[in-house]
C-alpha positions as CSV (number, residue, x, y, z in Angstrom):
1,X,-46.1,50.1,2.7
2,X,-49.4,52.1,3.3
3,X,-51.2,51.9,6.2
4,X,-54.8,52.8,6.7
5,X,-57.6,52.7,8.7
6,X,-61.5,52.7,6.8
7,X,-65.0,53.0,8.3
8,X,-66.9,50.7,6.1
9,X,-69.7,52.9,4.8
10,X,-71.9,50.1,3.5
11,X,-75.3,49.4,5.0
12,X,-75.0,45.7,4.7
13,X,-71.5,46.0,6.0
14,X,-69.5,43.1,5.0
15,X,-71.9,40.5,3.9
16,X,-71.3,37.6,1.4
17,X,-71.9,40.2,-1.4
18,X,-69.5,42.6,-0.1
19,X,-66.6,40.1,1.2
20,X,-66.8,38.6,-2.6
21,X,-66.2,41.6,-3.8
22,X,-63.7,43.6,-2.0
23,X,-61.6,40.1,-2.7
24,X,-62.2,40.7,-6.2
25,X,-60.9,43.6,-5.9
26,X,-58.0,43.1,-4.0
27,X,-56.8,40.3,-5.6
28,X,-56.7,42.4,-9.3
29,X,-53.3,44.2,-8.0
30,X,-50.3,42.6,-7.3
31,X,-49.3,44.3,-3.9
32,X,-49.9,41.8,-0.4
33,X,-53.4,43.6,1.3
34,X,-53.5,42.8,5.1
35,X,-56.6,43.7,7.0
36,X,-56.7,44.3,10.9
37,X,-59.4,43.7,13.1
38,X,-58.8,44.2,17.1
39,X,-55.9,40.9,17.2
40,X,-57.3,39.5,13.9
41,X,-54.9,40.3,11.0
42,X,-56.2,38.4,7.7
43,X,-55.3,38.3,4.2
44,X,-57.9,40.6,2.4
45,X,-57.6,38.1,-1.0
46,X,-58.9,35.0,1.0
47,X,-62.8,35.0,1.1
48,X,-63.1,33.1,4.5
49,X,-60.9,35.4,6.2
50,X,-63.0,38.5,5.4
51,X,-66.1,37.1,6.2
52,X,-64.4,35.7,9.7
53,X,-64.1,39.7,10.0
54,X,-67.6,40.3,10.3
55,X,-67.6,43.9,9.9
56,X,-70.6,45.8,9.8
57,X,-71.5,49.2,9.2
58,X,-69.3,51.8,10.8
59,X,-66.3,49.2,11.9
60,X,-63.3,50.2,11.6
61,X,-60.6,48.3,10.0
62,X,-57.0,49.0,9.4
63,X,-55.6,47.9,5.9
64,X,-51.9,47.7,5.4
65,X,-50.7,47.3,1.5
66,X,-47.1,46.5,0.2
67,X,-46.3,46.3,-3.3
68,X,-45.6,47.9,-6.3
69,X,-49.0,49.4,-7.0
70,X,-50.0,49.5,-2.9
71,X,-51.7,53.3,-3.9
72,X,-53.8,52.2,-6.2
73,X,-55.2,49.4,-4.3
74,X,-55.4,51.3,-1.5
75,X,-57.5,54.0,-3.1
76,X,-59.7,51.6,-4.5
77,X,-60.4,49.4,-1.5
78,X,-61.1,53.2,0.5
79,X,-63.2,54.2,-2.6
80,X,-65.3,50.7,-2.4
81,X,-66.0,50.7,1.7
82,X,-66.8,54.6,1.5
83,X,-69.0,54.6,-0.9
């Protein structure tokens, strides 16, 4: 398990556009991704519960993944929120 915590680096934050896609992306690998925010804990592959997040610019949030390919994922969810 790798655990994580990323500033989002996106002006918009996590908008609708944003949220759509950093599900996309977490759902194309196989390992469980787990998103903490303060006592909310969501499953970063369900739309609703990222948007519940809203996370702007600058928040922090804490991603734990497990799995088989958890450092790819994990470099690729940093590289999309950094960027």
């Amino acid at each position: 398990m790798l655990i994580r915590e990323i500033t989002i680096k996106k002006p918009e934050g996590l908008n609708a556009l944003n949220a759509a896609m950093l599900v996309q992306l977490a759902c194309n690998y196989s390992s469980s991704v787990m998103i903490r925010r303060s006592s909310v804990f969501i499953n970063a592959k369900s739309m609703m519960g990222v948007l519940s997040l809203g996370a702007a610019m600058n928040t922090v949030l804490t991603f734990e993944v497990d799995g088989a390919d958890e450092r790819k994922a994990m470099r690729a969810i940093d590289e999309f929120l950094s960027a």
